[in-house]
N, CA, C and O of each residue as an XYZ file, in Angstrom:
196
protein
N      -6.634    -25.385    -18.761
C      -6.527    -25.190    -17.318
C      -7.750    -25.792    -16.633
O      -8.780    -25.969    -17.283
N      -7.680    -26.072    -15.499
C      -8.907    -26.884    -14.518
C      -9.053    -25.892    -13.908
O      -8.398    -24.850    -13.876
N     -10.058    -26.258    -13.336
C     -10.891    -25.635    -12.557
C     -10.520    -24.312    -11.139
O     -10.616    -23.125    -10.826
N     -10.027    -25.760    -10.676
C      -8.738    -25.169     -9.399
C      -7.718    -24.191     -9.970
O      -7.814    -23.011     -9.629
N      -6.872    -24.519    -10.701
C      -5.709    -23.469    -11.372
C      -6.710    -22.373    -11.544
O      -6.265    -21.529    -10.766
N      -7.893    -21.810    -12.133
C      -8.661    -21.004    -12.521
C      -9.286    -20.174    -11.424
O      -9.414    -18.951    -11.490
N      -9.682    -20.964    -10.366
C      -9.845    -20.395     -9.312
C      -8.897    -19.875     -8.217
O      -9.345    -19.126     -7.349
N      -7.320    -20.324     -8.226
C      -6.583    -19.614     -7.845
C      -6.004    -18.607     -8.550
O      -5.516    -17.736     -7.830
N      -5.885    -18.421     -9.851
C      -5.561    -17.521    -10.489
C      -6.406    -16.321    -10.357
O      -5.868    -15.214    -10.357
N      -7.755    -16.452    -10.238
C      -8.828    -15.470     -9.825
C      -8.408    -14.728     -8.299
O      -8.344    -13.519     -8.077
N      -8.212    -15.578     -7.578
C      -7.732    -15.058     -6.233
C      -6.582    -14.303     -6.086
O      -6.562    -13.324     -5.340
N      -5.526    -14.702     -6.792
C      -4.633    -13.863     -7.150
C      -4.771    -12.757     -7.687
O      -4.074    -11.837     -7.260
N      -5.645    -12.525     -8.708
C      -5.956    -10.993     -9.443
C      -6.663    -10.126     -8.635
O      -6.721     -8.903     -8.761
N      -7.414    -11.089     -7.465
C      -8.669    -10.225     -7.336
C      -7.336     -9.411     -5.992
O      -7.157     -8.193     -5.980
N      -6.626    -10.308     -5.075
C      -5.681     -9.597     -4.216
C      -4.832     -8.871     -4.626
O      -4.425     -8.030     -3.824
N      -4.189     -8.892     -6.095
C      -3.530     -7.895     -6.596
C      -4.374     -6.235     -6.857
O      -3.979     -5.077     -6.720
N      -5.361     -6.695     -7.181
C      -6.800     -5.688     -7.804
C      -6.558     -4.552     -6.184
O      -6.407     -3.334     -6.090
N      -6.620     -5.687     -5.087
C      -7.261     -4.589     -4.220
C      -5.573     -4.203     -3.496
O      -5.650     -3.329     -2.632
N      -4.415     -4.634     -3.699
C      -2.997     -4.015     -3.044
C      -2.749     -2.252     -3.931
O      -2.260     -1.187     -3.552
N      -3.362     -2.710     -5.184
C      -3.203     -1.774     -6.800
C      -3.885     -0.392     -5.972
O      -3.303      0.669     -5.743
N      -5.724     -0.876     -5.499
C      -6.578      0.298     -5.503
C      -6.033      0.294     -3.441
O      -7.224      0.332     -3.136
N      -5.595      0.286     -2.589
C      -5.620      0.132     -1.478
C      -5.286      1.729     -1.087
O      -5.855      2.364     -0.199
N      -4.002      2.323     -2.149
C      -3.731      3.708     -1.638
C      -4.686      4.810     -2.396
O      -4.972      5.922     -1.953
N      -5.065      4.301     -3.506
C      -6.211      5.491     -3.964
C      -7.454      5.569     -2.986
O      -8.109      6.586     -2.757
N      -7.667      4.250     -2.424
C      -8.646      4.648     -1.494
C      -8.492      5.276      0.081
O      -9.291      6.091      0.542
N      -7.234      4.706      0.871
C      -6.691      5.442      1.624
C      -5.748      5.859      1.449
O      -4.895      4.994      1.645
N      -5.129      7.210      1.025
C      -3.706      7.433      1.185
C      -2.959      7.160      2.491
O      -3.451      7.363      3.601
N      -1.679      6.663      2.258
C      -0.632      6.302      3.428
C      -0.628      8.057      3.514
O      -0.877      8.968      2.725
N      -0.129      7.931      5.168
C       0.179      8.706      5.760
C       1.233      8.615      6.678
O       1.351      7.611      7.381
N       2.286      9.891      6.770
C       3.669      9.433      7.463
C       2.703      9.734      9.204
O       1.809     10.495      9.575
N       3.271      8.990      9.638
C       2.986      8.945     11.286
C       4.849      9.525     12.120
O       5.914      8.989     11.814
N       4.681     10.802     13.244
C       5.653     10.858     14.169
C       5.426     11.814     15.170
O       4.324     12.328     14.982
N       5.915     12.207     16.014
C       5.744     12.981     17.021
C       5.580     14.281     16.811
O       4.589     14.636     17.448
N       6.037     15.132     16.259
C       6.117     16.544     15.659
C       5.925     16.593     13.675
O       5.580     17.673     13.197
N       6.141     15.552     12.835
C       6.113     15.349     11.816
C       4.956     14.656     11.469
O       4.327     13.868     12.175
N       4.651     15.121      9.966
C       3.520     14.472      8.955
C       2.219     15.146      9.090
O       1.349     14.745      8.316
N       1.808     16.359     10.147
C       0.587     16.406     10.082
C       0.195     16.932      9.481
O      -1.035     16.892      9.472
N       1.070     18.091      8.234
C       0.458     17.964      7.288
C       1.469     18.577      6.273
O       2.589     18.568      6.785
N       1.480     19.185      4.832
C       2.671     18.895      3.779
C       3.630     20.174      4.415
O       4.679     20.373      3.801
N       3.456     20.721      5.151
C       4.528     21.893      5.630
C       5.223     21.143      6.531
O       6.385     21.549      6.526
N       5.091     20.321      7.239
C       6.440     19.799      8.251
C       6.375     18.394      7.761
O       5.402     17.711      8.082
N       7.311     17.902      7.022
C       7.312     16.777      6.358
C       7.948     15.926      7.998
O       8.225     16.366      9.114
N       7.965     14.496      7.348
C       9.111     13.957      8.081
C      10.163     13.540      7.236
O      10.137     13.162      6.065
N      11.237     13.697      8.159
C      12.866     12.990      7.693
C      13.594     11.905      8.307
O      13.933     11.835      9.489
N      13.862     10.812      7.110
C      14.347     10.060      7.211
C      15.910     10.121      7.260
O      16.531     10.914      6.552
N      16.536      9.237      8.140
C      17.963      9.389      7.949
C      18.746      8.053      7.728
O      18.921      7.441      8.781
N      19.134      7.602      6.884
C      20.161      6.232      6.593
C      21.369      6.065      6.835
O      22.152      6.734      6.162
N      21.808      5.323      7.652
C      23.054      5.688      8.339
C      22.908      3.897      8.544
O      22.068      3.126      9.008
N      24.738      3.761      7.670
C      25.046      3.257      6.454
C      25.601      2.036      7.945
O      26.154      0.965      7.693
């Protein structure tokens, strides 16, 4: 491999590295008007087909 291939492959790991650690460092949080603020009033999703 050259140089270049080596150095994009690095860039690639290193952006995978930080998508991997992104929620251990902030957990997602649901966002809504009356829902998510904290684990007693969840929010609900509805799929409608």
């Amino acid at each position: 491999m050259d140089k270049y291939t080596k150095t994009v492959l690095a860039v690639i790991a290193f952006a995978l590295v930080l998508i991997a650690t992104q929620n251990v460092i902030t957990p997602a949080k649901a966002r809504g008007e009356d829902c998510g603020w904290n684990q007693y009033n969840p929010c609900y999703v509805k799929l409608v087909p």
